[in-house]
C-alpha positions as CSV (number, residue, x, y, z in Angstrom):
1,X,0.0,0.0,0.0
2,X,1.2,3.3,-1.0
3,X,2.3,5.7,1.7
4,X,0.2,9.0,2.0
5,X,2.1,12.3,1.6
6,X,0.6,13.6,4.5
7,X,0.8,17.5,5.3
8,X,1.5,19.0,9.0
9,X,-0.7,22.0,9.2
10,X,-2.4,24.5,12.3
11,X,-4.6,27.1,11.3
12,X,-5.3,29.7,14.0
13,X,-7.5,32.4,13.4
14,X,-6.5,35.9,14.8
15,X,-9.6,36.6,16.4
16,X,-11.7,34.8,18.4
17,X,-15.9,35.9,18.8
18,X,-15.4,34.5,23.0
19,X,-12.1,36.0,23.6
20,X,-10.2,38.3,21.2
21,X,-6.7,37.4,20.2
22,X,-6.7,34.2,21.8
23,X,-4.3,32.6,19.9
24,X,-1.6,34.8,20.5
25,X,-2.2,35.4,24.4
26,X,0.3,34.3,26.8
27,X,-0.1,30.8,28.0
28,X,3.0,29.9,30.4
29,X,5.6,32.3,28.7
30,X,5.1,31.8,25.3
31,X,1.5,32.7,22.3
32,X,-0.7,29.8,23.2
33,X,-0.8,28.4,19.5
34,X,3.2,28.5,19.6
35,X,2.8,25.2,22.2
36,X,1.7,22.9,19.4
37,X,4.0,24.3,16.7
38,X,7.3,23.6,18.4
39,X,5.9,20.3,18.9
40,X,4.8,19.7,15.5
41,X,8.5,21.5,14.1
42,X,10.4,19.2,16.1
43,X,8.4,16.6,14.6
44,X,8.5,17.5,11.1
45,X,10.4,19.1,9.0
46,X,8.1,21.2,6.9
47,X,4.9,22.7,8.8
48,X,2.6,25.0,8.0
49,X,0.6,27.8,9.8
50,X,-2.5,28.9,8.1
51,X,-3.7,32.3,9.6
52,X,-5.8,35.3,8.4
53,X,-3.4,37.2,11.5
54,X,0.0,39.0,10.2
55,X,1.5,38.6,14.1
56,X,0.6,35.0,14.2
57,X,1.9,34.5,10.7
58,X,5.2,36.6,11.8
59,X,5.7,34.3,14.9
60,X,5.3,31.4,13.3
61,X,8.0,32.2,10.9
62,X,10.4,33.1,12.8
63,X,10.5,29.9,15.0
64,X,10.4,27.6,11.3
65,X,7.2,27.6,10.2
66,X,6.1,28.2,7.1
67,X,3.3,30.9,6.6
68,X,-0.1,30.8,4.7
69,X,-2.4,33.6,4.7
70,X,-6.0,32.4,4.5
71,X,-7.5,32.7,1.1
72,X,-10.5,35.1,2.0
73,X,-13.0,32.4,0.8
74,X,-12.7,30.8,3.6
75,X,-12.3,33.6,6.0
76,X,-15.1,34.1,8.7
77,X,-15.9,32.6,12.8
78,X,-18.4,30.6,11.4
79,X,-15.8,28.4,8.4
80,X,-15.9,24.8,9.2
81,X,-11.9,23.6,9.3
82,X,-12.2,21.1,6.6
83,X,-12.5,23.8,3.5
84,X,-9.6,25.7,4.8
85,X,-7.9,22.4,4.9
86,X,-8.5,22.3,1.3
87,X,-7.9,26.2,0.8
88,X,-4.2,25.0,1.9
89,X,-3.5,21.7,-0.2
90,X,-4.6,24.0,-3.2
91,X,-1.4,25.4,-2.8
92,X,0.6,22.5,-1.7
93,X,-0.4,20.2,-4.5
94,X,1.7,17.6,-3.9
95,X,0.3,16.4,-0.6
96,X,-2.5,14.6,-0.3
97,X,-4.1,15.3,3.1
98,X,-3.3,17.3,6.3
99,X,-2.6,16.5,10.2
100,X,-3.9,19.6,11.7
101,X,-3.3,20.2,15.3
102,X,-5.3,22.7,17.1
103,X,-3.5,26.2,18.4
104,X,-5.9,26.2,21.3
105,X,-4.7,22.7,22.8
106,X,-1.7,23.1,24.7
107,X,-1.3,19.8,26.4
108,X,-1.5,17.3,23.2
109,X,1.1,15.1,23.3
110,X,4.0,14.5,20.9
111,X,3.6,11.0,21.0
112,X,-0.2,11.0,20.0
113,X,0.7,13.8,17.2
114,X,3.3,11.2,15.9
115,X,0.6,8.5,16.2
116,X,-2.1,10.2,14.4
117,X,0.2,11.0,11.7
118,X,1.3,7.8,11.0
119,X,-2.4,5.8,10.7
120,X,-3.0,8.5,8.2
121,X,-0.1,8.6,6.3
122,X,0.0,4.9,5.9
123,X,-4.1,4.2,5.3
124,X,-5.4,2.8,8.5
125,X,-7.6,6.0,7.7
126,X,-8.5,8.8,6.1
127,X,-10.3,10.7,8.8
128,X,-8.9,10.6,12.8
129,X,-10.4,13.3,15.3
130,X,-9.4,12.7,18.9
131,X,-12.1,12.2,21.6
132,X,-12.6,13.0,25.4
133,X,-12.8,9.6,27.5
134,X,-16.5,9.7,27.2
135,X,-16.0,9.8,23.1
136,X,-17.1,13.3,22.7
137,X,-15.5,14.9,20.1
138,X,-12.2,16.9,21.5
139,X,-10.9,17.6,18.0
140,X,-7.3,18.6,19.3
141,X,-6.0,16.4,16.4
């Protein structure tokens, strides 16, 4: 079976409707989203950070991520994840999915990023979200 070219992404909006600028608020010394995107940089080598925010984009370049400014058709508070998703692979053609991890989960693990990205990457799925212990949707992955 063919290995998936799989796609390290995190999209975080510069805005939030419940509490503005949440993304870049300080969480333990450092922007909140910046947690998860060490984690996924010293996992992968190419990553990218999708934002409609020139800080966030500006931040997340200068620790080694690659920037991508939201196209504005998918710009909004109410834009499910999975067209931006899209909005990003249309410029990154030669991958053929994403692993997003979310900027507002701090305390995801390396070890279940890795895991994730591998069951996708090598077909034991083509759709993973990760759950609470009572299988509600927690979506950090």
């Amino acid at each position: 079976m063919k290995r998936k070219n799989i796609l390290p992404v995190m999209i975080a909006k510069g805005n939030s409707s419940r509490l503005p600028k949440k993304n870049i608020k300080d969480f333990n010394g450092m922007p909140l989203f910046q947690w998860n995107l060490l984690k996924l940089l010293n996992l992968f080598d190419t990553v990218i950070l999708d934002s409609d925010d020139r800080e966030i984009l500006a931040l997340a370049k200068k620790i080694g991520a690659i920037p991508h400014i939201r196209n504005k058709k998918v710009l909004g508070d109410d834009v499910p994840s999975i067209p931006i998703f899209k909005s990003i692979l249309e410029d990154y053609p030669e991958y053929e999915g994403v692993i997003n991890v979310q900027a507002n989960s701090p305390n995801v693990r390396p070890e279940l990023i890795g895991k994730a990205y591998n069951m996708i990457s090598q077909n034991y799925s083509n759709h993973l979200v990760t759950l609470n212990e009572d299988t509600t949707s927690n979506g950090s992955i």
